[in-house]
Biopython code that builds the backbone (N, CA, C, O; Angstrom):
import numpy as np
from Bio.PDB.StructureBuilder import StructureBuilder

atoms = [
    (1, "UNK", "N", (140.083, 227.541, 37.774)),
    (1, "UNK", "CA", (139.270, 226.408, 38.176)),
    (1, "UNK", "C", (140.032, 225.496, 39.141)),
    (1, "UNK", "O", (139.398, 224.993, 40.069)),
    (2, "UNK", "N", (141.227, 225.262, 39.014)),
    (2, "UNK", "CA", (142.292, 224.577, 39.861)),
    (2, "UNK", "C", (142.024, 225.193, 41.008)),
    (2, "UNK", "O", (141.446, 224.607, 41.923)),
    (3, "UNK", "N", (142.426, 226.482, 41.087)),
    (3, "UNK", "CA", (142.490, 226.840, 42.541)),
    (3, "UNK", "C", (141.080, 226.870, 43.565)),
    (3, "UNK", "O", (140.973, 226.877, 44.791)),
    (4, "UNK", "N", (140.214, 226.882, 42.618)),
    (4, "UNK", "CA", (138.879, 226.609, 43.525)),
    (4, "UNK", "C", (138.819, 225.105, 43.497)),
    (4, "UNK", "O", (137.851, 224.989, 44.247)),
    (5, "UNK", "N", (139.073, 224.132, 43.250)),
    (5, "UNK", "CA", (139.113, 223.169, 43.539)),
    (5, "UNK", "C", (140.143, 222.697, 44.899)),
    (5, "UNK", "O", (139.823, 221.999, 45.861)),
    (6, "UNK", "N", (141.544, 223.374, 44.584)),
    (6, "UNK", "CA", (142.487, 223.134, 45.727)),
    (6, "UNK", "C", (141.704, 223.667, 47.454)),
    (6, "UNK", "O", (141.690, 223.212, 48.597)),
    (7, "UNK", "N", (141.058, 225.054, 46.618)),
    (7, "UNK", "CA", (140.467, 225.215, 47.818)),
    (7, "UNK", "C", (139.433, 224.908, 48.911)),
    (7, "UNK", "O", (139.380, 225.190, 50.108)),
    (8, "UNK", "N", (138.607, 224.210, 48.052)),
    (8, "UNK", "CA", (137.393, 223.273, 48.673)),
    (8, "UNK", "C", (138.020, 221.901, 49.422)),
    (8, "UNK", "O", (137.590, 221.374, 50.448)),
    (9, "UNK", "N", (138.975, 221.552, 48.738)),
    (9, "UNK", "CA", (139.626, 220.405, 49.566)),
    (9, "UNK", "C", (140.146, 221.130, 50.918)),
    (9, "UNK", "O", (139.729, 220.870, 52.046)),
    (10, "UNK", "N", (140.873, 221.835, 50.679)),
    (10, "UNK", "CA", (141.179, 222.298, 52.001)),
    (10, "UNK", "C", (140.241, 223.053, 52.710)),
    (10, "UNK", "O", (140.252, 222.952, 53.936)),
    (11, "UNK", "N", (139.561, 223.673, 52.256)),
    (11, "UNK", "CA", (137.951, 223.539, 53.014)),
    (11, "UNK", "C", (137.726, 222.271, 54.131)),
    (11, "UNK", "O", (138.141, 222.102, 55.278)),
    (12, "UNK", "N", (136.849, 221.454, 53.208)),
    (12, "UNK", "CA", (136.756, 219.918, 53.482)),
    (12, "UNK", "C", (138.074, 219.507, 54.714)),
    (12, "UNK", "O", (137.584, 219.515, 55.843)),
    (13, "UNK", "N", (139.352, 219.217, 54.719)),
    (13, "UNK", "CA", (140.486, 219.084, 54.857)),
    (13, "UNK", "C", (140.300, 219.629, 56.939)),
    (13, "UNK", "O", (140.218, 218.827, 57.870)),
    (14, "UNK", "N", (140.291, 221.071, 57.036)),
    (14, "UNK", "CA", (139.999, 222.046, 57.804)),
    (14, "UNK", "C", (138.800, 221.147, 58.797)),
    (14, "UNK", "O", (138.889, 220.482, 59.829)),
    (15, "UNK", "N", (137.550, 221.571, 57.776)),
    (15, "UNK", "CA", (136.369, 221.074, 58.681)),
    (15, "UNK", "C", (136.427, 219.317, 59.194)),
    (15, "UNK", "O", (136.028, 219.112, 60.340)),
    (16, "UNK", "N", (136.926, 218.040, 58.347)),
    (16, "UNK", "CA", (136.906, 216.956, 58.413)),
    (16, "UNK", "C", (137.535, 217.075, 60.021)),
    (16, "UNK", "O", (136.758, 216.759, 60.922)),
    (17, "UNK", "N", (138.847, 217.500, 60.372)),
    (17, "UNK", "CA", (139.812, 217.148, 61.346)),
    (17, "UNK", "C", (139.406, 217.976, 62.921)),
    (17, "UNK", "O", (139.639, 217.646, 64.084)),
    (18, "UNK", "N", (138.603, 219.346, 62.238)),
    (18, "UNK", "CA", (138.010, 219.866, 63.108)),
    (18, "UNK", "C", (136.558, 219.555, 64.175)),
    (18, "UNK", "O", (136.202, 219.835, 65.320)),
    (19, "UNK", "N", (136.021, 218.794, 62.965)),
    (19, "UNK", "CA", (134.606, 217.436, 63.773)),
    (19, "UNK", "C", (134.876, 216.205, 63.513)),
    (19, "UNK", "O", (133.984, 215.478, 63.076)),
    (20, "UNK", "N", (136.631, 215.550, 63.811)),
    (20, "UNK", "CA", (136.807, 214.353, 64.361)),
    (20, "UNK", "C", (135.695, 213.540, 62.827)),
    (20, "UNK", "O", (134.661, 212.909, 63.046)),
    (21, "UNK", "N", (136.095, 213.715, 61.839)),
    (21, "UNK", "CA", (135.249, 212.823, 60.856)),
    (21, "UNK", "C", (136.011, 211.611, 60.668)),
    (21, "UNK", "O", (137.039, 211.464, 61.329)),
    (22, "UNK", "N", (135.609, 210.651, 59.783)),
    (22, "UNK", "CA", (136.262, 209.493, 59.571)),
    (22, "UNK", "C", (137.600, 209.935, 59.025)),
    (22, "UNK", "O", (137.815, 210.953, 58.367)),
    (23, "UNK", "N", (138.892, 208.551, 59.587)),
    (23, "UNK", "CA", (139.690, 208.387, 59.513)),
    (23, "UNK", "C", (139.776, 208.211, 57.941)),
    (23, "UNK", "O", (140.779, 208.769, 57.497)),
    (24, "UNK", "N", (139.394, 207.904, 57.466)),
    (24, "UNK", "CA", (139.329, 207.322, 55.663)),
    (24, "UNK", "C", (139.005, 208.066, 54.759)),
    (24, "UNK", "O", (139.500, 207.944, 53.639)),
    (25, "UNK", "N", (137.611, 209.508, 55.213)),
    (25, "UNK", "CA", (137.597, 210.300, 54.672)),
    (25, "UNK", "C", (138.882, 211.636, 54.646)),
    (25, "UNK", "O", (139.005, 212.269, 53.598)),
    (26, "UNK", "N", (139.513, 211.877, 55.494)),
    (26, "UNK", "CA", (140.764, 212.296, 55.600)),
    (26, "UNK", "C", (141.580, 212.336, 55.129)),
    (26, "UNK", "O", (142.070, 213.342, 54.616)),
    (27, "UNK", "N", (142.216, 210.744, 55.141)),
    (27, "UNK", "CA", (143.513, 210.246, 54.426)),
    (27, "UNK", "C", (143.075, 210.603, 52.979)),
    (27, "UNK", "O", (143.711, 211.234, 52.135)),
    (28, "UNK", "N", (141.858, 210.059, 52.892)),
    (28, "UNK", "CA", (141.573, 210.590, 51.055)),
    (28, "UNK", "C", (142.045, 212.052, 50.564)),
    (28, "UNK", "O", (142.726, 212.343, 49.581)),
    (29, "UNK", "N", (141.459, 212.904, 51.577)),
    (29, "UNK", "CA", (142.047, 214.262, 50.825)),
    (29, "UNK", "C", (143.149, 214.644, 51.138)),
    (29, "UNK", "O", (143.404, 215.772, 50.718)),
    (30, "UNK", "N", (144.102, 214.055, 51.843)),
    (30, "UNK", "CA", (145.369, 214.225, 52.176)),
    (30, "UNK", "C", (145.921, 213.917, 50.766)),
    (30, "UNK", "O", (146.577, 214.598, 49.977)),
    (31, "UNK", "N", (145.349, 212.443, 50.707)),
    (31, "UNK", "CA", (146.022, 212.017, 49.492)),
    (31, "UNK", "C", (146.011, 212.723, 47.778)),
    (31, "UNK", "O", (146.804, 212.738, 46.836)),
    (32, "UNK", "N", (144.605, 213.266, 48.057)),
    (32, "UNK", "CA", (144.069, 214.201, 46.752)),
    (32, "UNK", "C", (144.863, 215.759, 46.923)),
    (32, "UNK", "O", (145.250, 216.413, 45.954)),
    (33, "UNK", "N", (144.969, 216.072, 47.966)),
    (33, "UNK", "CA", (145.954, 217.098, 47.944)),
    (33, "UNK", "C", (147.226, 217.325, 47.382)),
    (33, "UNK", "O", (147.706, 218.185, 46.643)),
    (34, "UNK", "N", (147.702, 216.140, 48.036)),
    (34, "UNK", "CA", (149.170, 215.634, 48.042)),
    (34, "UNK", "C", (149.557, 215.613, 46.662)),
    (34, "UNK", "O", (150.651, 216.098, 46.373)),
    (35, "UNK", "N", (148.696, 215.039, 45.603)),
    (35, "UNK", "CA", (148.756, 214.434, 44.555)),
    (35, "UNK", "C", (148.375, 215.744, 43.438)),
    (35, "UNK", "O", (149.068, 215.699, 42.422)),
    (36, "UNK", "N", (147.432, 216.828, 43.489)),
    (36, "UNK", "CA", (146.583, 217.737, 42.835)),
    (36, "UNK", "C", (147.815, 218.585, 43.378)),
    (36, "UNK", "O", (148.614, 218.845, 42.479)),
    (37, "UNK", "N", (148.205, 219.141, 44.789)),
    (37, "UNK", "CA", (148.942, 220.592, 44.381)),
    (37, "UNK", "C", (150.350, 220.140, 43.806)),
    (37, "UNK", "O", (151.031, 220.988, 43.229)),
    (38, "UNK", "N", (150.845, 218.758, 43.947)),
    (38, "UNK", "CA", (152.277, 218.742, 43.262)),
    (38, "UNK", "C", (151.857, 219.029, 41.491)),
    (38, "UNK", "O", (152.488, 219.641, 40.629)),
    (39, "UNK", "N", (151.039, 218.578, 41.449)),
    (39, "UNK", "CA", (150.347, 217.971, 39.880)),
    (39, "UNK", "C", (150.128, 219.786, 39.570)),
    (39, "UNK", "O", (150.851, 220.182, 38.656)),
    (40, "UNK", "N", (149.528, 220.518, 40.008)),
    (40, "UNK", "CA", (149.069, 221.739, 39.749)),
    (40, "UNK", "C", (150.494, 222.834, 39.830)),
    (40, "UNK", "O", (150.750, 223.714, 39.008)),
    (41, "UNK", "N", (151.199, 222.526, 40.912)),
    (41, "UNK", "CA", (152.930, 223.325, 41.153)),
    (41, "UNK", "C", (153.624, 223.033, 39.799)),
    (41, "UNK", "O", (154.132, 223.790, 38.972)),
    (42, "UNK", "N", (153.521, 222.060, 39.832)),
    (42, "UNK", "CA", (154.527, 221.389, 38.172)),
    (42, "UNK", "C", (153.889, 222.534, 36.775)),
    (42, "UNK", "O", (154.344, 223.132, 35.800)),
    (43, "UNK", "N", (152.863, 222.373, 37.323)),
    (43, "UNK", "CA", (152.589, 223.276, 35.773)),
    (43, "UNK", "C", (152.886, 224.508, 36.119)),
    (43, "UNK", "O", (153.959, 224.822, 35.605)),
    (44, "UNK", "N", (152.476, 225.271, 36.693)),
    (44, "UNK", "CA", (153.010, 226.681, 37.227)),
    (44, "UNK", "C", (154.133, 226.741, 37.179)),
    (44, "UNK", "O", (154.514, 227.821, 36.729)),
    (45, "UNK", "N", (154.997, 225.986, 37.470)),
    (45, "UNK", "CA", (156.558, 226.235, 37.341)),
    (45, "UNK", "C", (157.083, 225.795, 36.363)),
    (45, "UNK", "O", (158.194, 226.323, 36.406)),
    (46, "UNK", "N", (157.049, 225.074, 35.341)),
    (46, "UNK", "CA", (157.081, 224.954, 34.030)),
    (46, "UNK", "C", (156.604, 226.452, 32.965)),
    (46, "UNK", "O", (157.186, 227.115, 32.106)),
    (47, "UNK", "N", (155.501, 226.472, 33.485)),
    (47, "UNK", "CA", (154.905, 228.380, 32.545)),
    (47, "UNK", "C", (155.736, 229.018, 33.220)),
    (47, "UNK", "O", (156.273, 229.804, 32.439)),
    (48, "UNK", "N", (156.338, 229.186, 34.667)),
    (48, "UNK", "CA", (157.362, 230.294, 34.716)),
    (48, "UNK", "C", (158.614, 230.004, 34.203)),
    (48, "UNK", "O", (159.044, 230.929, 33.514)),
    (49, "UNK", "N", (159.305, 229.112, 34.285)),
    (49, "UNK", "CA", (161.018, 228.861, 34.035)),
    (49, "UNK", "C", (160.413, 228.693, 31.928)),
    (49, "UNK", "O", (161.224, 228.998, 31.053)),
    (50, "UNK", "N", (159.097, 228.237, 31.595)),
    (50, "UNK", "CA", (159.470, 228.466, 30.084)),
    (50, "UNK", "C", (159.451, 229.838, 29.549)),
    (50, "UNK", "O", (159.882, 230.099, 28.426)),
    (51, "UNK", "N", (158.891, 230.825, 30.448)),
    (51, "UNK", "CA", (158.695, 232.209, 29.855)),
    (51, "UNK", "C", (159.651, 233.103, 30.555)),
    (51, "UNK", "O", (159.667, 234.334, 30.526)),
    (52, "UNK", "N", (160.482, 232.259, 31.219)),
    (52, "UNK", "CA", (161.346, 233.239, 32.158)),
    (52, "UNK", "C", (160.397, 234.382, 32.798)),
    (52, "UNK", "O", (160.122, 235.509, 32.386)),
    (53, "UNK", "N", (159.996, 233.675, 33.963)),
    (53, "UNK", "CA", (159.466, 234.363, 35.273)),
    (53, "UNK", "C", (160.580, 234.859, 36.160)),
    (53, "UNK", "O", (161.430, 234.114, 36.648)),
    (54, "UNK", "N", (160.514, 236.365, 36.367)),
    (54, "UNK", "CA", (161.707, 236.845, 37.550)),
    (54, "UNK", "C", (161.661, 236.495, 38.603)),
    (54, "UNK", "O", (162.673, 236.510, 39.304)),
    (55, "UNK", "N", (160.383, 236.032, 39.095)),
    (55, "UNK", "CA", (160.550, 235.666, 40.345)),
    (55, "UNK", "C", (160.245, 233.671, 40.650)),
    (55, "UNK", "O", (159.990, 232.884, 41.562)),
    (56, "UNK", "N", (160.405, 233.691, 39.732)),
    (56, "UNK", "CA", (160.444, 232.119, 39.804)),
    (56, "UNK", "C", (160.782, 231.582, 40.969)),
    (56, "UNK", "O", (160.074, 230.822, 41.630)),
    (57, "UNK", "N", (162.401, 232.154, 41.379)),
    (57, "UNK", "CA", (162.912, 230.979, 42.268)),
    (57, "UNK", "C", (161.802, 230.924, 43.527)),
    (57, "UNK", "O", (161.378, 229.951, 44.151)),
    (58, "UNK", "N", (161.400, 232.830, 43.694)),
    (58, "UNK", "CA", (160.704, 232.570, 44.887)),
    (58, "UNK", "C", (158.954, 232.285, 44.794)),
    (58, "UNK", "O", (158.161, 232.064, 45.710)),
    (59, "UNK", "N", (158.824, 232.345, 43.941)),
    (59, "UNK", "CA", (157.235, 231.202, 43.881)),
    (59, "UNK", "C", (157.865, 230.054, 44.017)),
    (59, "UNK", "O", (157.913, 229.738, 45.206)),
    (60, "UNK", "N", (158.399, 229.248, 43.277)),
    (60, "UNK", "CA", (158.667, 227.882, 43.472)),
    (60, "UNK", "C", (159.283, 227.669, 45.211)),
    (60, "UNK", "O", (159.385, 226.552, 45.718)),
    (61, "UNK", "N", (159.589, 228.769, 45.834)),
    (61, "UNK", "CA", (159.903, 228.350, 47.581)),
    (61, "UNK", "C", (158.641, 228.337, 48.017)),
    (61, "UNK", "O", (158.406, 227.344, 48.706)),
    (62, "UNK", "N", (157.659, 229.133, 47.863)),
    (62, "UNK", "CA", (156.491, 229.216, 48.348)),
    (62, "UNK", "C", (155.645, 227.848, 48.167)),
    (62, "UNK", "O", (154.835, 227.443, 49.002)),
    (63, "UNK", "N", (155.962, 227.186, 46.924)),
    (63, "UNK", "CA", (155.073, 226.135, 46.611)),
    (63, "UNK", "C", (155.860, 224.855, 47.396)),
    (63, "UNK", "O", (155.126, 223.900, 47.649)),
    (64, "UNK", "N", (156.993, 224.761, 47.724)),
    (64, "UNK", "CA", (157.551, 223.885, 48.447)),
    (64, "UNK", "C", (157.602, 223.934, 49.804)),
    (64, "UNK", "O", (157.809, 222.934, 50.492)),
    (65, "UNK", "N", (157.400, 225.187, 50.301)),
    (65, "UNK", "CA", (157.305, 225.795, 51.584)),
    (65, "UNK", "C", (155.678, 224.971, 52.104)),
    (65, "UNK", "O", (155.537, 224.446, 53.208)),
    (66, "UNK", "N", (154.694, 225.021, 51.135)),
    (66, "UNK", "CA", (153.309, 224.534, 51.277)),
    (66, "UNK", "C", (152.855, 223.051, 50.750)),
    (66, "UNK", "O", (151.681, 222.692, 50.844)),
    (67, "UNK", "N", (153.587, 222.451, 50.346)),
    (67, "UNK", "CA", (154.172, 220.948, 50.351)),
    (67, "UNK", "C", (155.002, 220.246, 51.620)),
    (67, "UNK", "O", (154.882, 219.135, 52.135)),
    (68, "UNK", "N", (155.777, 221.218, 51.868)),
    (68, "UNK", "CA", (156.398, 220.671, 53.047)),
    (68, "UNK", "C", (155.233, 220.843, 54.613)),
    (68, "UNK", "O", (155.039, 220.052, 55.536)),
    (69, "UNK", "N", (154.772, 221.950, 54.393)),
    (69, "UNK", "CA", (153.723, 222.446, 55.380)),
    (69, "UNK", "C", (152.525, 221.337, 54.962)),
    (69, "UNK", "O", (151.920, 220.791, 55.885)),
    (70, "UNK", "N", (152.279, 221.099, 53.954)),
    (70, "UNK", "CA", (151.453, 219.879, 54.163)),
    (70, "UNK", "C", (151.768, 218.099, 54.674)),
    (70, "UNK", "O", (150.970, 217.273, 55.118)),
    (71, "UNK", "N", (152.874, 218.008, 54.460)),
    (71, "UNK", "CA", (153.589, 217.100, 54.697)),
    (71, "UNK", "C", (153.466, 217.004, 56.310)),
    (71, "UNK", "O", (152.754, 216.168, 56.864)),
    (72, "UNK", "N", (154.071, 217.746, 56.838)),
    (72, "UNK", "CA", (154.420, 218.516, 58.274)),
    (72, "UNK", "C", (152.121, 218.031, 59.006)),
    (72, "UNK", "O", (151.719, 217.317, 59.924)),
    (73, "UNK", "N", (151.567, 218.658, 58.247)),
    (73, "UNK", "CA", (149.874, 218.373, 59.058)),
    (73, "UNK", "C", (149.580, 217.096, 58.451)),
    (73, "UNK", "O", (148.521, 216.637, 58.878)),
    (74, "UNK", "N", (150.266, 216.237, 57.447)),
    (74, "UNK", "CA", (149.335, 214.634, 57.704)),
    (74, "UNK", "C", (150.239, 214.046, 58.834)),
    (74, "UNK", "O", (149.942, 213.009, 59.426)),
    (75, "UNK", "N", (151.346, 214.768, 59.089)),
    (75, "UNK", "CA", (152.565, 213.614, 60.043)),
    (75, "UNK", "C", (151.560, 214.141, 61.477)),
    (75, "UNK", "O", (150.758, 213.339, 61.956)),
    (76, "UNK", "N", (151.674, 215.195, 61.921)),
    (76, "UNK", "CA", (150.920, 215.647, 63.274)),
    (76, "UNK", "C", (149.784, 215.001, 63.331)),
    (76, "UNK", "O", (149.643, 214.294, 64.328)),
    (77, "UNK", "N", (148.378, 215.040, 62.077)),
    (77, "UNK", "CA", (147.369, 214.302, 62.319)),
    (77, "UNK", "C", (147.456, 212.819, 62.143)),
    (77, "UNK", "O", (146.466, 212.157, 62.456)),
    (78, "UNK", "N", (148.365, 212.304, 61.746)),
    (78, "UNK", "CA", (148.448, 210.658, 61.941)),
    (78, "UNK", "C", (149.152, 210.234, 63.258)),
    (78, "UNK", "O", (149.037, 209.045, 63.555)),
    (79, "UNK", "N", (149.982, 211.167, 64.228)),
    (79, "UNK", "CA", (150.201, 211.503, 65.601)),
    (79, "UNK", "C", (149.387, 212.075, 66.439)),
    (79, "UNK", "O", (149.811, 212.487, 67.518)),
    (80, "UNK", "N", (147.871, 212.216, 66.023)),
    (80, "UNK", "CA", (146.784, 212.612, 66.797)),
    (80, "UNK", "C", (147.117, 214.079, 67.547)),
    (80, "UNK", "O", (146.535, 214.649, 68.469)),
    (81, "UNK", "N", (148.353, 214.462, 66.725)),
    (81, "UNK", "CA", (148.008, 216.107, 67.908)),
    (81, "UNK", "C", (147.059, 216.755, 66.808)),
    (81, "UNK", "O", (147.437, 217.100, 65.688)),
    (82, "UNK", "N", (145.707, 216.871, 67.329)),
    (82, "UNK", "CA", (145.195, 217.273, 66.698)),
    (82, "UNK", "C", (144.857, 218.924, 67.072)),
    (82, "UNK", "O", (144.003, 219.572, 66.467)),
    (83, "UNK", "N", (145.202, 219.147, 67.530)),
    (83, "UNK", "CA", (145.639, 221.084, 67.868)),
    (83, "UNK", "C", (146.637, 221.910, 66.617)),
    (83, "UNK", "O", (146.616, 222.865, 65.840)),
    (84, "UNK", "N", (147.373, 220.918, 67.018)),
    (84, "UNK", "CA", (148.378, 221.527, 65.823)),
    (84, "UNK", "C", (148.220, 220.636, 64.399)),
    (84, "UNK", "O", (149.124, 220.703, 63.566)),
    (85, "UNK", "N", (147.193, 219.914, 64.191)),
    (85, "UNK", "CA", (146.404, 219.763, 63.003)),
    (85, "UNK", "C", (145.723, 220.609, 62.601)),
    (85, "UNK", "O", (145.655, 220.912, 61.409)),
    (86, "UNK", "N", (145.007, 221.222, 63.636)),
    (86, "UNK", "CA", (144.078, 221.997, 62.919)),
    (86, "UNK", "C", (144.688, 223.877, 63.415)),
    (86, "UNK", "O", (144.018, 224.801, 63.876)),
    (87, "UNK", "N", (145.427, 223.847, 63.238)),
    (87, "UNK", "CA", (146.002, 225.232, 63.115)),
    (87, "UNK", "C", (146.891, 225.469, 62.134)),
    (87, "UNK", "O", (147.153, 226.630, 61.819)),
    (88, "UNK", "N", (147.509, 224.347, 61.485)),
    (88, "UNK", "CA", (148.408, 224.430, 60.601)),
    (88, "UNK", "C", (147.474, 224.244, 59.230)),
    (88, "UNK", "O", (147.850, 224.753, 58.174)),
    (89, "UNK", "N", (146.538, 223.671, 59.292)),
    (89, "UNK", "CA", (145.162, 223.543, 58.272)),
    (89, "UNK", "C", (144.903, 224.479, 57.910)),
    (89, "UNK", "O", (144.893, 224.857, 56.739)),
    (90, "UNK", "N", (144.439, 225.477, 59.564)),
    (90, "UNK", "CA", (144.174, 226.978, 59.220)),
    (90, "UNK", "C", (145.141, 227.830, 58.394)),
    (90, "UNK", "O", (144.768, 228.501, 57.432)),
    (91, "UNK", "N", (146.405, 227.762, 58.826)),
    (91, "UNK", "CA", (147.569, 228.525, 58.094)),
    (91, "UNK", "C", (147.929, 228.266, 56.593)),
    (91, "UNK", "O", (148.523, 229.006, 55.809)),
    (92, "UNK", "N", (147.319, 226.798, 56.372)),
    (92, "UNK", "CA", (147.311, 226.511, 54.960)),
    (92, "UNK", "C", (146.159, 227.092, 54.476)),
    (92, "UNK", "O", (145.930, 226.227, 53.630)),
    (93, "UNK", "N", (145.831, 227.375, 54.428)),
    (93, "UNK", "CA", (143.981, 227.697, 54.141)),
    (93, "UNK", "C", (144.862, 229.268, 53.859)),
    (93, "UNK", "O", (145.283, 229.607, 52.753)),
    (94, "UNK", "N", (145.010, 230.112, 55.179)),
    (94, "UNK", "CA", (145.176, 230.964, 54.667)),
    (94, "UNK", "C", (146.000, 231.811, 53.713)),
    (94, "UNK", "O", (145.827, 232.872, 53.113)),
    (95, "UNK", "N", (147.288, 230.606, 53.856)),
    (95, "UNK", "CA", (148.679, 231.083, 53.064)),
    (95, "UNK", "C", (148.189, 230.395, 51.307)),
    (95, "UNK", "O", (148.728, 230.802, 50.278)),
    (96, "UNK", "N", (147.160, 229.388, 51.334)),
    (96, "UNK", "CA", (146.302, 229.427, 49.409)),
    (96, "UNK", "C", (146.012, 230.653, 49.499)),
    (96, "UNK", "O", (147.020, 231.318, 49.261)),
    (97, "UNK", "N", (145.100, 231.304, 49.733)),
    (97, "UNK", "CA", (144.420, 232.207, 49.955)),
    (97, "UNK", "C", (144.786, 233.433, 49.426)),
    (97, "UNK", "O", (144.196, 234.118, 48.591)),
    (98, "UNK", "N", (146.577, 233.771, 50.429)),
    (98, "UNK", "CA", (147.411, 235.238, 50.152)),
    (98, "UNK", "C", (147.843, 234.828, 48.842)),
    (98, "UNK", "O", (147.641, 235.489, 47.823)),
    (99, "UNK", "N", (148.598, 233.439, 48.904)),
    (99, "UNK", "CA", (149.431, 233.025, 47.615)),
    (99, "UNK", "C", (148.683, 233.504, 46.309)),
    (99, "UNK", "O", (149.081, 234.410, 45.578)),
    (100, "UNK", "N", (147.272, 232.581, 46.089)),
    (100, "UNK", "CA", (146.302, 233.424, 44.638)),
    (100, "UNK", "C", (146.258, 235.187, 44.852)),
    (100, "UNK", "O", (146.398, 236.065, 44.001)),
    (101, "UNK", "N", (146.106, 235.256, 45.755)),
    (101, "UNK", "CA", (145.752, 236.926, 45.794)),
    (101, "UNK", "C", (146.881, 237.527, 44.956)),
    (101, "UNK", "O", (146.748, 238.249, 43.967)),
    (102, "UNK", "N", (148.686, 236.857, 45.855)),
    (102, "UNK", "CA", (149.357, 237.913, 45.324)),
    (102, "UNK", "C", (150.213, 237.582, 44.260)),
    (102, "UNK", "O", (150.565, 238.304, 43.327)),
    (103, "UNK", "N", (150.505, 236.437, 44.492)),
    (103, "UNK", "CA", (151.661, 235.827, 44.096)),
    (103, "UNK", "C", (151.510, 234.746, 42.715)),
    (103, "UNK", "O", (152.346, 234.421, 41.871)),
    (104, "UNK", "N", (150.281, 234.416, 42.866)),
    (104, "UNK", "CA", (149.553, 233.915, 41.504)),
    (104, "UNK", "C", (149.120, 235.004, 40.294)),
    (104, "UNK", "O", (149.287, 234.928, 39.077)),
    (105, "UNK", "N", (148.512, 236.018, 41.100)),
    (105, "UNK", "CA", (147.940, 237.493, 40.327)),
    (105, "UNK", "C", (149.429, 238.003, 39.791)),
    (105, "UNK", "O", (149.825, 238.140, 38.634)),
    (106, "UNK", "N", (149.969, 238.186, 40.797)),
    (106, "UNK", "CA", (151.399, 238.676, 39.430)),
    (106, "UNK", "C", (152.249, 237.932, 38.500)),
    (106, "UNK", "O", (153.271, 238.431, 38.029)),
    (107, "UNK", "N", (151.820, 236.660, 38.206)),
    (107, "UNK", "CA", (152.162, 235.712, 37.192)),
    (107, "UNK", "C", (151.596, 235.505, 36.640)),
    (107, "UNK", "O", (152.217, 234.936, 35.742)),
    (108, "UNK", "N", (149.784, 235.554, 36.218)),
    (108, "UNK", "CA", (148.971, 235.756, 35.477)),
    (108, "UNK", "C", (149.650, 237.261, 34.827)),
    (108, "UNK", "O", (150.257, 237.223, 33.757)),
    (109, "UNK", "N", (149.508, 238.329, 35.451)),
    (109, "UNK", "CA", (149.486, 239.765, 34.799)),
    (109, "UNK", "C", (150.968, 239.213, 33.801)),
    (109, "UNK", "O", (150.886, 239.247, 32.574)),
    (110, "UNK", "N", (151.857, 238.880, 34.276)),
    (110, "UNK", "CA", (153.438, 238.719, 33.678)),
    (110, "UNK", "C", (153.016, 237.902, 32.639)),
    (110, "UNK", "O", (153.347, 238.273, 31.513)),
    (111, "UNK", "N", (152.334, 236.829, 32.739)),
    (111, "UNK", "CA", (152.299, 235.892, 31.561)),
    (111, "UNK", "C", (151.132, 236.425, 30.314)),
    (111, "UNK", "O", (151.325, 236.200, 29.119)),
    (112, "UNK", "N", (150.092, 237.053, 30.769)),
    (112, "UNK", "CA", (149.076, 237.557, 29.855)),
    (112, "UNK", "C", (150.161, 238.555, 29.248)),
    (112, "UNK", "O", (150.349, 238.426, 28.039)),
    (113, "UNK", "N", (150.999, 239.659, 29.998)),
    (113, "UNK", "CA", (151.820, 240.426, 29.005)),
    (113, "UNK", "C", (152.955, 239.668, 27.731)),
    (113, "UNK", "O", (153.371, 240.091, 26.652)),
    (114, "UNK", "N", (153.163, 238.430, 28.458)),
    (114, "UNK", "CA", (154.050, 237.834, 27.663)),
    (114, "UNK", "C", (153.182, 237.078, 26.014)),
    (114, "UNK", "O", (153.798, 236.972, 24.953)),
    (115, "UNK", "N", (152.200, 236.794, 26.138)),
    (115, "UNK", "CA", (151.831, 236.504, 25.296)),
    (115, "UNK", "C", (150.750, 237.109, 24.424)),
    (115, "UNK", "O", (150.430, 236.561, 23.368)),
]
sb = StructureBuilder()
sb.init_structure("model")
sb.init_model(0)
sb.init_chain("A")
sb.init_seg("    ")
for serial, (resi, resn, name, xyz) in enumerate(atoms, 1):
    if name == "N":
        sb.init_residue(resn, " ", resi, " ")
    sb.init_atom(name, np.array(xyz, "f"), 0.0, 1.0, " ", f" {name:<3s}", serial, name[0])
structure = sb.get_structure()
């Protein structure tokens, strides 16, 4: 349910910057982002380092890699390059996307075996 939620924001997120929408509606989901994937990373990485996940260290790069990459598109769109707002939107969009596919799916399978 999390991740369809993360993903509609960045939906939203994508389309807002792409038709020039309000400045206010924006910052909001920047801010709901900002706030929901740290809030959502914390738990994921807590269920891996408590069940000893092997690949921990490198999910937890991935989730900081896409924190920092979000970080990186509110600084560009509050600098109005909005080109490289909305391409790095796209790349977030698509790197949720691979991340659940692959990298979430094999920590579900690891953790359903664990318990």
């Amino acid at each position: 349910m999390q991740h369809i939620e993360l993903m509609d924001k960045l939906c939203i997120l994508h389309e807002s910057i792409s038709e020039n929408r309000e400045i206010n509606q924006i910052e909001d989901t920047f801010g709901f982002l900002d706030h929901y994937t740290k809030s959502h990373f914390a738990i994921e990485e807590r269920y891996m380092a408590d069940h000893k996940y092997p690949q921990y260290q490198l999910h937890k790069q991935q989730h900081e890699k896409f924190i920092n990459d979000l970080t990186i598109l509110k600084t560009d769109f509050s600098t109005r390059n909005k080109l490289a707002s909305f391409a790095l939107c796209f790349d977030l969009n698509t790197w949720f996307v691979d991340h659940i596919n692959v990298s979430d799916k094999k920590l579900g399978e690891f953790l359903k075996n664990k318990v």
